[in-house]
RODO-2510 file (C-alpha; in nm, 4 decimals, decimal comma):
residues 226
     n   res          X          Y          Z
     1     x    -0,3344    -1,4706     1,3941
     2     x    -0,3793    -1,2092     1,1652
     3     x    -0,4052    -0,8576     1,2518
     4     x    -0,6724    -0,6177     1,1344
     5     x    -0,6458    -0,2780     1,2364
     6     x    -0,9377    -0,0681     1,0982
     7     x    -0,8439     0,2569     1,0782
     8     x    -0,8680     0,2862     0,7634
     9     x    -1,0935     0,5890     0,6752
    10     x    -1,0158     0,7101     0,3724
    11     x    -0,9226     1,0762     0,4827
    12     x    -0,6882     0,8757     0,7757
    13     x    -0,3365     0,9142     0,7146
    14     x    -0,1534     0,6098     0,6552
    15     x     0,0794     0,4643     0,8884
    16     x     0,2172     0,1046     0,9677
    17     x    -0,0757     0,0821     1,2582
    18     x    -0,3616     0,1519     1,0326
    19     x    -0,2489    -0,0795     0,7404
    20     x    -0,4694    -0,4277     0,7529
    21     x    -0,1605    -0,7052     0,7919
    22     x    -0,3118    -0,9955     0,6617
    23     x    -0,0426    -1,1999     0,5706
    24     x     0,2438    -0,9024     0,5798
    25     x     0,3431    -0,9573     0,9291
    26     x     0,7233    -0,9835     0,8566
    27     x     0,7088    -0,6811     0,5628
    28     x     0,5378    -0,4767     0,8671
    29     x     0,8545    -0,6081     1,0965
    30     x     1,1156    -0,5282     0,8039
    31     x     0,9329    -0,1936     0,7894
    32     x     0,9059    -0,0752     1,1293
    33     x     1,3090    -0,1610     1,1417
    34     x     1,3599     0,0446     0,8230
    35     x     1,2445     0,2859     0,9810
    36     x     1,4594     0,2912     1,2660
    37     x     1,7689     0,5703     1,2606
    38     x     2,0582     0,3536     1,0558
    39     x     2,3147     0,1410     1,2997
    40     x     2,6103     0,0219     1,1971
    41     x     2,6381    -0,1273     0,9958
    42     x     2,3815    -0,0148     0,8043
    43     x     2,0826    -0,2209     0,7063
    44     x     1,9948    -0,3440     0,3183
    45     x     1,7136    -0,1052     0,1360
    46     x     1,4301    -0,2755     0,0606
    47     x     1,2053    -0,3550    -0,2021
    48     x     0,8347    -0,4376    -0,1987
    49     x     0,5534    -0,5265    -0,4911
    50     x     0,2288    -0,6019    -0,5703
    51     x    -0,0703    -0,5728    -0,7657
    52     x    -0,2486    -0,2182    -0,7985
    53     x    -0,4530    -0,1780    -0,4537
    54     x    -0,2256    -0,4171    -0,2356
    55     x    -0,1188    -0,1197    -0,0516
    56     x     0,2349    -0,0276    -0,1886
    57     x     0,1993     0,3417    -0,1688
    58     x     0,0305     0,2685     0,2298
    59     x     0,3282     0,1029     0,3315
    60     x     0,6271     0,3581     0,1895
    61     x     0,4633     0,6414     0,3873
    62     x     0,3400     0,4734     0,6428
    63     x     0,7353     0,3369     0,7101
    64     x     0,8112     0,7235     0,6602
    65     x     0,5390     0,8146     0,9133
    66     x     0,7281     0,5743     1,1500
    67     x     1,0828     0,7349     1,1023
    68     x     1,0937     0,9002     1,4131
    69     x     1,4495     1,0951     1,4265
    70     x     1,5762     1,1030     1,1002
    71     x     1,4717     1,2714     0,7626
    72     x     1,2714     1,1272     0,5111
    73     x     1,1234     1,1576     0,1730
    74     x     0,8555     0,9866    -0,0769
    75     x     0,8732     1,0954    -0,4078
    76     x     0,6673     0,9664    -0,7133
    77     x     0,8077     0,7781    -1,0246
    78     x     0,6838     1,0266    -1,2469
    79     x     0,8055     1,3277    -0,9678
    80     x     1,2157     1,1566    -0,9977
    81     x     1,4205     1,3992    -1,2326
    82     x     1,8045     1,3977    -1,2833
    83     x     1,8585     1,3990    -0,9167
    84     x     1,7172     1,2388    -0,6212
    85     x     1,8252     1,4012    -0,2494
    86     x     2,1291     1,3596    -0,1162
    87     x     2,0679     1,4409     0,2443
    88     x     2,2503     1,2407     0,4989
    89     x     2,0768     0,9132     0,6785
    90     x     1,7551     0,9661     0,4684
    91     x     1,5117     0,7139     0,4186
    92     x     1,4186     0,7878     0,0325
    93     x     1,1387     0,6001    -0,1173
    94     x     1,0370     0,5842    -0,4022
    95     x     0,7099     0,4610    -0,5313
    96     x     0,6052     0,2999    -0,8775
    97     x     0,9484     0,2179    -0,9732
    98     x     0,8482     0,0267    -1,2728
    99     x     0,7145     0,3898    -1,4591
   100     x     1,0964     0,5236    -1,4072
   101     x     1,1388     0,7198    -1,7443
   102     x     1,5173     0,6654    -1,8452
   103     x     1,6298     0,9647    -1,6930
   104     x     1,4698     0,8849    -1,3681
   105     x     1,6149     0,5120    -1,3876
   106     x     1,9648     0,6439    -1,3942
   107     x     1,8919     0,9091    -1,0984
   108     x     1,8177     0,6083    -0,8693
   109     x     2,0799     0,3487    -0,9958
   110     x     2,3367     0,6804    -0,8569
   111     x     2,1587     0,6958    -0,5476
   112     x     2,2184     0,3534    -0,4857
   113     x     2,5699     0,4114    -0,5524
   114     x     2,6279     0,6625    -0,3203
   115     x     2,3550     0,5618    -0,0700
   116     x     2,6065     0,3772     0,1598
   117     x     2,8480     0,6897     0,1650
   118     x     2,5771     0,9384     0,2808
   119     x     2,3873     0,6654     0,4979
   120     x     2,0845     0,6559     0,3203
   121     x     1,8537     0,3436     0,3295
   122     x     1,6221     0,2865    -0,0133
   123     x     1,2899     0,2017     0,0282
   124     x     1,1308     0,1213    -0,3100
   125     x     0,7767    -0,0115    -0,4584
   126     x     0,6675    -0,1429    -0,8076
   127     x     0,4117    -0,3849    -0,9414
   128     x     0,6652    -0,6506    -1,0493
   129     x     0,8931    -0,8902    -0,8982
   130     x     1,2799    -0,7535    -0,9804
   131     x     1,2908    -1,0016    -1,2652
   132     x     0,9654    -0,9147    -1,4154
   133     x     1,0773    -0,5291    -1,3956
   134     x     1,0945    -0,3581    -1,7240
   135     x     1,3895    -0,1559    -1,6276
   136     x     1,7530    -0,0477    -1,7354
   137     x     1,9493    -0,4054    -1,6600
   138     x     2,2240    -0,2812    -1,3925
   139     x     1,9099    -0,0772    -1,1993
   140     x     1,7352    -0,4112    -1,2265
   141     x     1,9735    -0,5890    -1,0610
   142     x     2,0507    -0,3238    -0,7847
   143     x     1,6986    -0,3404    -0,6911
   144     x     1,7290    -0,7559    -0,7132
   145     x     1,9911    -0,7249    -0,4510
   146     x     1,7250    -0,5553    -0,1774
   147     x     1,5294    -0,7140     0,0695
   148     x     1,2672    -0,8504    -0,1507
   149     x     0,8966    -0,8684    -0,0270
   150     x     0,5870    -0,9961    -0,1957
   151     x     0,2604    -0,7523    -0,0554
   152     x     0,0364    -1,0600     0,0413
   153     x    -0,3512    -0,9610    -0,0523
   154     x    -0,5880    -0,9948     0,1971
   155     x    -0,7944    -1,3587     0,2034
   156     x    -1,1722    -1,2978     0,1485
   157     x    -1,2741    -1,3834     0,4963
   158     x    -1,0686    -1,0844     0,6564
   159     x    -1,2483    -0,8882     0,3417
   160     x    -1,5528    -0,9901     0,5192
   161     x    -1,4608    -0,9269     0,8438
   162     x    -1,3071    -0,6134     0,7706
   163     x    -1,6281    -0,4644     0,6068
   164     x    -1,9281    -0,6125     0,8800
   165     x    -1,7095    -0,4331     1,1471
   166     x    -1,6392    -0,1048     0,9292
   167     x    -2,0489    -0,0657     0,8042
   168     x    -2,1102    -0,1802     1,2149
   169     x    -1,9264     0,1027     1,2899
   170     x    -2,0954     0,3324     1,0909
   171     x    -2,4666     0,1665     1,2360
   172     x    -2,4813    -0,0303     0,9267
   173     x    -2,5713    -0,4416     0,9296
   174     x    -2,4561    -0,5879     0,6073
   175     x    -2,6368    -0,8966     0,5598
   176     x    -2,4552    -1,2011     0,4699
   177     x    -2,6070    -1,2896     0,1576
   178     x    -2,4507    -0,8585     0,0868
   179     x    -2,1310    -0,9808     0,1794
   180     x    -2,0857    -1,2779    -0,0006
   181     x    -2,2043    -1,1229    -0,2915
   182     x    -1,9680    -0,8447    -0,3113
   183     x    -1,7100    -1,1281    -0,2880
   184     x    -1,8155    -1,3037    -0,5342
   185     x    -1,8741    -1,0703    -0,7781
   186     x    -1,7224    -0,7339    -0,6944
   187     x    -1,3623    -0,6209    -0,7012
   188     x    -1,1562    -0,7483    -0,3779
   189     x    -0,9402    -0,5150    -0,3546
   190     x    -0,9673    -0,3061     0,0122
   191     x    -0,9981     0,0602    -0,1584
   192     x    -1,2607    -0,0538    -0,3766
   193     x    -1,4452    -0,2277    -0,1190
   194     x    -1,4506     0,0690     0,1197
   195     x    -1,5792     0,2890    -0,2123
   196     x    -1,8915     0,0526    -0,2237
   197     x    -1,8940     0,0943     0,1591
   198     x    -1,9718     0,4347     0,1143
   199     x    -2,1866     0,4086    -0,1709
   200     x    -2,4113     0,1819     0,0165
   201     x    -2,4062     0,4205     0,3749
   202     x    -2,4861     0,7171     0,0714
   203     x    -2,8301     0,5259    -0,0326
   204     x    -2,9143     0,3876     0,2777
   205     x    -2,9550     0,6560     0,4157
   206     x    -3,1248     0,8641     0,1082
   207     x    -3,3695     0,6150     0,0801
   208     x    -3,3974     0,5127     0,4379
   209     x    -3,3868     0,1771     0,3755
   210     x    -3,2014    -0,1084     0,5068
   211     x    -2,8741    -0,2561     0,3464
   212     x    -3,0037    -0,5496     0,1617
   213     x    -2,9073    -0,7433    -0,1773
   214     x    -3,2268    -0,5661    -0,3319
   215     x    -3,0973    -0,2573    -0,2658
   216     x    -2,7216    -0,3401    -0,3857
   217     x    -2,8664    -0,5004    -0,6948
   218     x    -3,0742    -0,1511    -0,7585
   219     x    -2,7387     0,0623    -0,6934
   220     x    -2,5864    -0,1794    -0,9745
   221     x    -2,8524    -0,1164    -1,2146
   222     x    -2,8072     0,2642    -1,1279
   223     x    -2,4199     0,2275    -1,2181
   224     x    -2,2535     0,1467    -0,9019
   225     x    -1,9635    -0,0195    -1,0300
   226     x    -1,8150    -0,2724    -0,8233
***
């Protein structure tokens, strides 16, 4: 069964809970342990990808969020410099792997090196599976080494579901003929869908009218790009 938790307000901080599953049940499992203070011995770092609104960046600080009891840091492709922390038993992601300038690439092919001396776990993101990774070749196969996870999109019907209870929410009825239309037609992915969300709640509500294909097909013509 999937599992659609819909807290997912933009201005809502993200954490494992609020993140829509969908298909990621195990990536959510492998997460939550991740997160977990290191046992002995220590667990593998882990690597997960995906197209651009699959919720990469969701997941690394949502896992961080999670790390109850240990330190943690998230830091930025373009924010890696010569160095990346060396602080005991930290959980270090790092997100958009596959923008690592050259300097950058050889800061986190050393902090693997030394990651099992100081206890640290790597948690890393990119847009590419390992072999598709544009990257310096003994970095590329350090990260092919992780556990390796694919960030399954959401299937349109949980896209559907997801926005009839989110606009319910909000007092909202999208009709069906709104719904199917946007999925048809409109881009899939969650943050975009939430943006038209709130475009359509905006105009409702200006023009005190009732969410209807009319009125989406006005918004269009107005520039609402979907």
């Amino acid at each position: 069964m999937k599992q659609l938790v819909l807290d997912i307000r933009p201005d809502a901080p993200p954490t494992l809970d609020n993140f829509v599953v969908g298909g990621n049940e195990e990536l959510i499992a492998a997460l939550r342990a991740l997160a977990d203070p290191p046992p002995s011995p220590l667990p593998g770092h882990l690597y997960l990808w995906g197209a651009a609104g699959c919720g990469r960046s969701h997941l690394l600080r949502g896992a961080l969020a999670a790390a109850i009891g240990r330190p943690t840091a998230c830091i930025a492709a373009h924010e890696v410099g010569h160095e990346l922390p060396q602080t005991p038993g930290l959980l270090l992601a790092v997100d958009d792997v596959d923008g690592l300038d050259d300097d950058a690439q050889i800061a986190l092919f050393n902090a693997f090196n030394r990651s099992r001396g100081l206890g640290q776990t790597l948690l890393l993101a990119g847009n590419a599976a390992p072999r598709r990774l544009v990257l310096r070749e003994d970095l590329r196969t350090r990260i092919g080494q992780c556990l390796i996870y694919e960030v399954r999109p959401l299937d349109d019907e949980s896209r559907a579901a997801i926005l009839a209870t989110l606009a319910a929410r909000r007092g909202l009825r999208l009709a069906d003929d709104v719904i199917d239309f946007l999925m048809r037609h409109g881009r899939r992915d969650l943050p975009s869908l939430l943006a038209v969300l709130d475009a359509l709640d905006t105009a409702s509500l200006e023009r005190k009218r009732a969410v209807t294909l009319p009125l989406l097909r006005e918004m269009m013509q107005a520039g609402l790009d979907i």
